[in-house]
C-alpha positions as CSV (number, residue, x, y, z in Angstrom):
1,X,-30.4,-25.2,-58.6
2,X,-29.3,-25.8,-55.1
3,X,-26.1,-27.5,-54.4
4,X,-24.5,-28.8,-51.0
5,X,-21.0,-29.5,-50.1
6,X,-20.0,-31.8,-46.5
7,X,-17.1,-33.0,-45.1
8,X,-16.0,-34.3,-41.8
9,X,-12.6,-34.6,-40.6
10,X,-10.7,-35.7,-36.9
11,X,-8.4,-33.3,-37.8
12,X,-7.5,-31.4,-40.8
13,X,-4.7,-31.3,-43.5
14,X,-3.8,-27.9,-42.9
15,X,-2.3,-27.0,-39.4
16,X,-1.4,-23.6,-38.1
17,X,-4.2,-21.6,-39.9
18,X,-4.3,-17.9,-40.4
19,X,-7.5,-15.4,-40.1
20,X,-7.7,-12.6,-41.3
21,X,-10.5,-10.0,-40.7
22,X,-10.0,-6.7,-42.1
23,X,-12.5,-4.7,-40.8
24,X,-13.2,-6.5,-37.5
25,X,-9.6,-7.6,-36.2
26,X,-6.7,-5.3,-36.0
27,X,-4.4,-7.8,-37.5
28,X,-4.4,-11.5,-38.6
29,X,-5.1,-13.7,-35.8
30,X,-2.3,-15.7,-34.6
31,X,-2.2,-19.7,-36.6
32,X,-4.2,-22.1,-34.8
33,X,-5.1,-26.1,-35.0
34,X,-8.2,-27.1,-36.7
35,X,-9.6,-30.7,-35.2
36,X,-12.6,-32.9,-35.5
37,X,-14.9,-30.5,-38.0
38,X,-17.9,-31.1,-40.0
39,X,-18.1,-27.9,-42.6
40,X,-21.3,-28.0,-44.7
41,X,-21.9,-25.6,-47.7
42,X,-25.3,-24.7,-49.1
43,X,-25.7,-22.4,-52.1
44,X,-28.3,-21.8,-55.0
45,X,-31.0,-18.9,-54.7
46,X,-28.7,-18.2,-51.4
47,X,-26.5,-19.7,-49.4
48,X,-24.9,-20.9,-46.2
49,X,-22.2,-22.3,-44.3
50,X,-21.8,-23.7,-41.2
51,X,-19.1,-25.6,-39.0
52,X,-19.7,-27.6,-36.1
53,X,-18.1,-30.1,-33.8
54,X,-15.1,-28.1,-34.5
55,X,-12.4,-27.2,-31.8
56,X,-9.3,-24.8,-32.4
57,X,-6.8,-23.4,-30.8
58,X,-3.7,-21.8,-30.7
59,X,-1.1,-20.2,-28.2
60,X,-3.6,-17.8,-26.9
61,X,-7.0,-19.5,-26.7
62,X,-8.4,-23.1,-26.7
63,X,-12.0,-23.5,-27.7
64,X,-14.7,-25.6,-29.3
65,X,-18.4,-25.0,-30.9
66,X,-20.3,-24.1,-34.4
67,X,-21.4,-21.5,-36.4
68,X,-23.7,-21.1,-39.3
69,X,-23.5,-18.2,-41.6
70,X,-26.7,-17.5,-44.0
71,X,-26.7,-15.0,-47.1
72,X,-28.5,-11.8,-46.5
73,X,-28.8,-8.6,-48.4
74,X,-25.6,-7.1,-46.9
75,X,-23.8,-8.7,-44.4
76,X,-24.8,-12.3,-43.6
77,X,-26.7,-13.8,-40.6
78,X,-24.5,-15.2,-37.8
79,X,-25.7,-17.9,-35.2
80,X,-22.4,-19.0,-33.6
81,X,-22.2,-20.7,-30.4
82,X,-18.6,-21.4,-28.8
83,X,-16.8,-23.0,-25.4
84,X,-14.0,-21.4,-24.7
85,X,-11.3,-24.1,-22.6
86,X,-8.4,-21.8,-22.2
87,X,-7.0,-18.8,-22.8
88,X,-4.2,-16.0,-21.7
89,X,-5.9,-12.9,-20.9
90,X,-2.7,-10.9,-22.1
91,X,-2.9,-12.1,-25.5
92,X,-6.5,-10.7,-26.3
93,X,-5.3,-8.3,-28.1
94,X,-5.9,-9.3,-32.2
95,X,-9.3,-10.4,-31.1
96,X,-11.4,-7.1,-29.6
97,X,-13.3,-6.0,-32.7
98,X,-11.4,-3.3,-34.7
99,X,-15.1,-1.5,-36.3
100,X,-16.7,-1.4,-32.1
101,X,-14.2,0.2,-30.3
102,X,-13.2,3.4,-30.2
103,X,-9.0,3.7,-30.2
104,X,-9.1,5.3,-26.5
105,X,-11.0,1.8,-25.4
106,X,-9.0,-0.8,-27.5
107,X,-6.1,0.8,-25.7
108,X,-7.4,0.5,-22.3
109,X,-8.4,-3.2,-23.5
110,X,-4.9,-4.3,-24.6
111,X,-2.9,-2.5,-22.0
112,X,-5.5,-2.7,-19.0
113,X,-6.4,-6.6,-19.2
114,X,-2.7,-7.3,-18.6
115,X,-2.4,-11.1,-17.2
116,X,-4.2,-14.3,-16.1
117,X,-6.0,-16.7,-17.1
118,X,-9.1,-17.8,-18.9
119,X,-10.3,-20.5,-16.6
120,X,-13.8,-21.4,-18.8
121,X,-15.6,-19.2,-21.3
122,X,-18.7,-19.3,-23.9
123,X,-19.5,-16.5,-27.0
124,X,-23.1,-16.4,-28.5
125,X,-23.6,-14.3,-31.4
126,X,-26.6,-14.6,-33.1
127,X,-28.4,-11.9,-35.3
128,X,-28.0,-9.9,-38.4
129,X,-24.2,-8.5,-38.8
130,X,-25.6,-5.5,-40.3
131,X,-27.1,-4.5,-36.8
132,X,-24.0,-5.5,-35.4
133,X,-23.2,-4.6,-32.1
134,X,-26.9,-4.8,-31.7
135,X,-27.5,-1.9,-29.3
136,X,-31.3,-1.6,-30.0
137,X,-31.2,-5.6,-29.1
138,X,-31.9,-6.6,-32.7
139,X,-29.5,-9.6,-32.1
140,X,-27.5,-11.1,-29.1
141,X,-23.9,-10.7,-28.3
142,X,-22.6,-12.3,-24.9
143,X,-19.1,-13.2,-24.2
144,X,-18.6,-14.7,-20.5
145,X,-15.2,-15.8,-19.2
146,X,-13.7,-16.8,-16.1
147,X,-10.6,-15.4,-15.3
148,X,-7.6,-16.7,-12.5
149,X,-4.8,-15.1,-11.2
150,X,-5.5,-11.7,-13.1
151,X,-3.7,-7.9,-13.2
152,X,-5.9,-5.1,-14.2
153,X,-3.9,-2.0,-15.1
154,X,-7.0,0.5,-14.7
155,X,-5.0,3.6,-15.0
156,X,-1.8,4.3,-15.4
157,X,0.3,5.6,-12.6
158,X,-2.3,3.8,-10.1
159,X,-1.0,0.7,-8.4
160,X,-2.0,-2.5,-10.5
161,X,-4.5,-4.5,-9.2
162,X,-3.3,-8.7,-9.0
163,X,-4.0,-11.9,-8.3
164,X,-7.8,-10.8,-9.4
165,X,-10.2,-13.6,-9.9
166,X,-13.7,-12.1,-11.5
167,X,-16.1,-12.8,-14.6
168,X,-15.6,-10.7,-17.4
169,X,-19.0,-10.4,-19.1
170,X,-19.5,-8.1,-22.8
171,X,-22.9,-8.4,-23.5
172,X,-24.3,-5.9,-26.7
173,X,-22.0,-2.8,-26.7
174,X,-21.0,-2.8,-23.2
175,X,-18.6,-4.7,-20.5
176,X,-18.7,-6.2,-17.0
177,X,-15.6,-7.5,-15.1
178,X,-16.9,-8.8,-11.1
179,X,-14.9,-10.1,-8.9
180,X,-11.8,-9.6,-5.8
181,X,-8.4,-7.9,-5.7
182,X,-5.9,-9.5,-3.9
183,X,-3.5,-7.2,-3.8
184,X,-4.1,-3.7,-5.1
185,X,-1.5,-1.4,-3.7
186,X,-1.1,-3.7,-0.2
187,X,-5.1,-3.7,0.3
188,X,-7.1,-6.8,-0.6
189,X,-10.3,-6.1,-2.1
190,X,-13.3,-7.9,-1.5
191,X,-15.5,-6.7,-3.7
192,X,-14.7,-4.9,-7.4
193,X,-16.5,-4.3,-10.4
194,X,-15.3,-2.6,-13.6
195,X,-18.3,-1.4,-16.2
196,X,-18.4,0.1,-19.1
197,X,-22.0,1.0,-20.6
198,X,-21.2,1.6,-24.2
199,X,-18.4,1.5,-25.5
200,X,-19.9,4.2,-28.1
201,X,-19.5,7.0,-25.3
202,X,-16.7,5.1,-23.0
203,X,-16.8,5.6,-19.2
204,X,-15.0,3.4,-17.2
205,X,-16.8,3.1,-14.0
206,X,-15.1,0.8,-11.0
207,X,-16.4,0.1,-7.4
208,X,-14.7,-1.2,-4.8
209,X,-15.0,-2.5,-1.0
210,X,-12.0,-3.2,1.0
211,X,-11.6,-4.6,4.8
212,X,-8.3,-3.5,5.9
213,X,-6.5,-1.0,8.2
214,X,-5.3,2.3,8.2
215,X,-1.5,1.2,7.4
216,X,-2.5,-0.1,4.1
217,X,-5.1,2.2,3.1
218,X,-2.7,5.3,3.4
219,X,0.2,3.2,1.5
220,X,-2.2,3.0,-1.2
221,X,-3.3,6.6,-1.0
222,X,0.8,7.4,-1.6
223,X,1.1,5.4,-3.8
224,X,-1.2,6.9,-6.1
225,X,-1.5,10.0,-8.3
226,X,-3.8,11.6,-5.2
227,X,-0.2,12.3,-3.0
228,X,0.6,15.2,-5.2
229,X,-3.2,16.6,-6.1
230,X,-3.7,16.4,-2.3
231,X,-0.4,17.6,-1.3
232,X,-0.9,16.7,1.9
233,X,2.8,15.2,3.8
234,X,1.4,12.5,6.2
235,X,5.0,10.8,6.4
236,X,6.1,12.1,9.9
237,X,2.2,10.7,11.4
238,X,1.6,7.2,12.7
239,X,-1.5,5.6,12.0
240,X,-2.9,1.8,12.9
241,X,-6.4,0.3,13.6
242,X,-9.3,-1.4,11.4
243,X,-10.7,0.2,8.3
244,X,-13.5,-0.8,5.9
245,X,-13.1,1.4,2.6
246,X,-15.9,1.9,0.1
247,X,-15.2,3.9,-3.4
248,X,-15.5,4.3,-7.1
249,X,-13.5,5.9,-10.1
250,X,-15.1,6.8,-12.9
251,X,-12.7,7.1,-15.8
252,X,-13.8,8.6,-19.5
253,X,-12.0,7.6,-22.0
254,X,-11.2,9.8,-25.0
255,X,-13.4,12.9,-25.9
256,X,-16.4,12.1,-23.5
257,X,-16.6,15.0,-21.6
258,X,-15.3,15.1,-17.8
259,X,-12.2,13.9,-16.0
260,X,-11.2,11.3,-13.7
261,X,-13.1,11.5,-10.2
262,X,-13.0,9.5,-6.9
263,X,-15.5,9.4,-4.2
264,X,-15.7,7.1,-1.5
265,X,-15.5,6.7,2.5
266,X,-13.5,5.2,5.1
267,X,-15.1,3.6,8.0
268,X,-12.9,3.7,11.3
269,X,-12.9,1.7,14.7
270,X,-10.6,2.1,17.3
271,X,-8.2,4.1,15.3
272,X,-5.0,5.2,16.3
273,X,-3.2,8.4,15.0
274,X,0.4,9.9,16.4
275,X,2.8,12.7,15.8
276,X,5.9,11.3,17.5
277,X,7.1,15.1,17.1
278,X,4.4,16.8,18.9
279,X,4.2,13.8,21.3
280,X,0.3,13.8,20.6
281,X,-1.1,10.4,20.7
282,X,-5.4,10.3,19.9
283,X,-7.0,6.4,20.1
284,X,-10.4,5.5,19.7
285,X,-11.2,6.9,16.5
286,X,-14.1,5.9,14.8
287,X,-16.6,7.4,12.7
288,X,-16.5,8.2,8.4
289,X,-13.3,10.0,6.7
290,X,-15.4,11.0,3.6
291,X,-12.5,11.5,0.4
292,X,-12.6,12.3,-3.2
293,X,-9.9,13.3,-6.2
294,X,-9.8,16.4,-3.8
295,X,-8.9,14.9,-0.2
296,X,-10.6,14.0,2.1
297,X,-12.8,15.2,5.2
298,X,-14.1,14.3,8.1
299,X,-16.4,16.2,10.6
300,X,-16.3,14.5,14.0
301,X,-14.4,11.6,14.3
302,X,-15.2,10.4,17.7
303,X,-12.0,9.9,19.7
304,X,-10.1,9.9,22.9
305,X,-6.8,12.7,24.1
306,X,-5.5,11.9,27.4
307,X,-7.7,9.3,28.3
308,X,-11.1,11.7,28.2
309,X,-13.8,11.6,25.2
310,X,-12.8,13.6,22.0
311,X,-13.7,15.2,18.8
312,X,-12.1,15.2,15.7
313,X,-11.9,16.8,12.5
314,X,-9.9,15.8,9.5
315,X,-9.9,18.7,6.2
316,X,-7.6,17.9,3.4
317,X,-8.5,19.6,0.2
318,X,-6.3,20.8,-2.7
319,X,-9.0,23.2,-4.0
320,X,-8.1,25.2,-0.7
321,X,-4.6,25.7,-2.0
């Protein structure tokens, strides 16, 4: 015997509802408004239930879609398709599913998205939740959102990166976040990605591209953890001119074996450096400063001393220590 239950409201009787997922959430998600849903129930041999021309939403998030669920031999079958209108990237944090993520990731998640907000989004899900996150592709996951006015806290004791505008894109077990910095320790950066493959084995992998000048890109440098593992004292130097800076981190998170490592290079033209001390002034620098979680080097910078052509070479490196 197969029975079906449908109802349609503009908004329901019950406001402020709670959800609660146990395995998937790490607590109940905050109440939210239920308007304008038709809920249809199918049951018999199987059943199903689906929702649709449904919007919710709550202090953190403001969205609209359906979803159908269908009975399966263990977990059901999900086909959900949803619009996401708003949201506050700070307040993700009941929402990152509990069974995916490993605890060093969720952390990262909660504490590293740190502000903005959701300008536009959409979530597919469709597939069997037993295969759930679908790494072999036996289903489809893909969350997309466009984010405004963001901070990124990528690592702790590195300067924050704000006012980021990118698209944050989770598609199967991994993550994507695209976009431009403007203001990450004084430098504006053009171009930034964040990626991480799997969040099975998490590696947080970031590349950046920066047009600025060698004012900024040394505040930056001492303002970050690679002052002391450099140990190099560049406060009695004077530096000035254009610089284009090119880089990546790569960040594991957990027990994945390896450590934090930087790599990257810094284009000069028409650089200026000074030691007001030594009365040494050297202009016309231009050529690659090469630099890593190490220090940096640089071969032979061409330059000017006195007015004739020059060569220079830059060695930093705290391995030499």
């Amino acid at each position: 015997v197969e029975r079906r239950l449908r109802c349609r409201g503009r908004r329901t009787g019950c406001r402020r509802l709670r959800f609660c997922c146990r395995r998937h959430c790490r607590r109940a998600i905050p109440g939210a408004d239920l308007y304008a849903c038709t809920v249809a129930v199918d049951w018999g041999r199987g059943w199903q239930a689906g929702v649709s021309d449904c919007a919710i939403e709550n202090d953190d998030l403001a969205l609209h879609g359906e979803t159908m669920l269908r009975s399966n031999s263990g977990r059901p079958a999900i086909d959900l398709n949803v619009v996401v209108t708003r949201g506050r990237v700070a307040r993700l944090g009941p929402y990152w599913p509990e069974s995916v993520l490993r605890e060093k990731t969720k952390a990262w998640l909660r504490m590293g998205l740190a502000g903005g907000e959701i300008v536009s989004g959409r979530v597919l899900l469709r597939g069997d939740l037993d295969d759930w996150p679908f790494r072999d592709g036996e289903g489809r996951f893909e969350a997309v959102a466009r984010a405004a006015d963001g901070r990124l806290d990528y690592r702790a004791g590195w300067p924050a990166a704000r006012s980021v505008e990118a698209v944050a894109r989770f598609v199967g077990p991994g993550m994507e976040i695209r976009g431009k910095v403007g203001d990450i320790g004084g430098v504006e950066a053009r171009e930034v990605s964040a990626v991480i493959a799997d969040f099975k084995a998490p590696i947080l992998n970031i590349d950046y591209a920066a047009d600025s000048d060698l004012p900024r890109l040394l505040g930056f440098l001492l303002s970050s953890p690679l002052r002391e593992r450099i140990g190099a004292d560049l406060s009695r130097f004077r530096f000035a001119g254009p610089a284009v800076a090119r880089g990546s981190l790569r960040i594991p998170f957990g027990s994945v074996p390896g450590s934090l490592s930087v790599n990257g290079a810094v284009e000069l033209e028409d650089g200026r450096f000074s030691d007001p001390q030594l009365g040494v002034a050297i202009e016309g620098i231009a050529g690659s400063v090469a630099y890593s979680e190490h220090g940096f080097a640089a071969g032979a910078l061409a330059a000017e001393l006195r007015g004739k052509p020059a060569r220079l070479r830059l060695v930093a490196d705290a391995r030499a220590a």
